[in-house]
BADREN-400066 format. One record per residue (C-alpha): residue in one letter; x, y, z. Coordinates in steps of 0.1 Angstrom, whole numbers, plus 5000, padded with zeros to 4 digits. Layout:
# BADREN-400066
['A'; [X; Y; Z]]
...
END
This chain:
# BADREN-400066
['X'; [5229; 5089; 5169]]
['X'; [5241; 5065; 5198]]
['X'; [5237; 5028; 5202]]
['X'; [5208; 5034; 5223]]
['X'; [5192; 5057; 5203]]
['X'; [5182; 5040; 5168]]
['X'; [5156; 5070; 5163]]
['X'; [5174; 5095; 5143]]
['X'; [5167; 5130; 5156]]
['X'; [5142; 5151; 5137]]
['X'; [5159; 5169; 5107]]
['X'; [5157; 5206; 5109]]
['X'; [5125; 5220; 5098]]
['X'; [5113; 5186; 5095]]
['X'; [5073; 5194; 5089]]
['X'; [5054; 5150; 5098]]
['X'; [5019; 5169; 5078]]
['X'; [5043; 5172; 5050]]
['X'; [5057; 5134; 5052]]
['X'; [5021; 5127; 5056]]
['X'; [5009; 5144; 5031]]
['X'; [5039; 5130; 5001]]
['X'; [5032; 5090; 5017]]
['X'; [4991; 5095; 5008]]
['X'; [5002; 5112; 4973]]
['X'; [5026; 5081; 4970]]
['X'; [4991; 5062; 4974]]
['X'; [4970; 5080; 4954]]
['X'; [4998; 5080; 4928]]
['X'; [5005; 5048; 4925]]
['X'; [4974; 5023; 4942]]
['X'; [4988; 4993; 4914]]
['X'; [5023; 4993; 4929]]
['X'; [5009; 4991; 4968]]
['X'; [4984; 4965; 4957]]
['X'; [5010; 4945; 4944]]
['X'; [5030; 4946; 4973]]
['X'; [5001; 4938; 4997]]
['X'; [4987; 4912; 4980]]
['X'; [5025; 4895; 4972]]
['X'; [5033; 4898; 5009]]
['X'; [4998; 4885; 5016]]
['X'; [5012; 4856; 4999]]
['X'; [5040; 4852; 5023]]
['X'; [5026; 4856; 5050]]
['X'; [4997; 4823; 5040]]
['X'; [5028; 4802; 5031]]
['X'; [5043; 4809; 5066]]
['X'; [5019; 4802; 5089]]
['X'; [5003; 4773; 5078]]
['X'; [4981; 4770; 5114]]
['X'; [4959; 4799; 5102]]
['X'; [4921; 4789; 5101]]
['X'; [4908; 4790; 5060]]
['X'; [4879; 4805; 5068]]
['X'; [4901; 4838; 5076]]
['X'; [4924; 4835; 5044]]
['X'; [4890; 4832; 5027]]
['X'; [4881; 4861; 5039]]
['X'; [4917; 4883; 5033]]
['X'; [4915; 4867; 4998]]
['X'; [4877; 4880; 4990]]
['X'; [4888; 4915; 5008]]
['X'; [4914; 4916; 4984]]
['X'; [4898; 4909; 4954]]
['X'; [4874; 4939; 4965]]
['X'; [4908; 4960; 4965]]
['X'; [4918; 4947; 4936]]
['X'; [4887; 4962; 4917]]
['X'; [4891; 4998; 4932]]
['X'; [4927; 4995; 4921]]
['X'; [4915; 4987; 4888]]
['X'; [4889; 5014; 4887]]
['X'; [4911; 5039; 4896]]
['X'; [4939; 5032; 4869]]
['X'; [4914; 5029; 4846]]
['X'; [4900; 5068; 4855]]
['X'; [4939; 5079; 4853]]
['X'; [4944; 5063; 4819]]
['X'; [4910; 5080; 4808]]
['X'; [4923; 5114; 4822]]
['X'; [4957; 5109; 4806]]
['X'; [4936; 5102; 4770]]
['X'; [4915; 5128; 4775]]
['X'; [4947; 5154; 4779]]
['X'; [4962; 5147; 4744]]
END
């Protein structure tokens, strides 16, 4: 890698449907975690820019919550599968 170059060269036999692939199991896996993050940096990102109109952090906030459920709802149908397997 040069200076100029920051973009690391592709590894060898590097497959991007594969690194696709594991980043939407990573999702699927783990929808609590990535809510988490999303909704923390959310957060951040309300605190720092005060100028933003309410009506659209309304909005994020309510789109959120939606998420929130599906999260929900899906850890819930893990934990039932996981009960189910004993």
């Amino acid at each position: 890698m040069t200076v100029l170059n920051l973009v690391p060269p592709p590894r060898r036999g590097a497959n991007p449907t594969h690194e696709r692939a594991s980043v939407l199991k990573f999702i699927v896996t783990h929808p609590a975690r990535l809510y988490a993050v999303l909704t923390a940096l959310l957060a951040l990102f309300a605190h720092y820019f005060p100028g933003l109109p309410g009506a659209l952090i309304l909005a994020v906030v309510a789109a959120s919550l939606g998420a929130g459920e599906a999260v929900q709802r899906t850890e819930d149908a893990k934990t039932l599968r996981a009960g189910v397997g004993e």
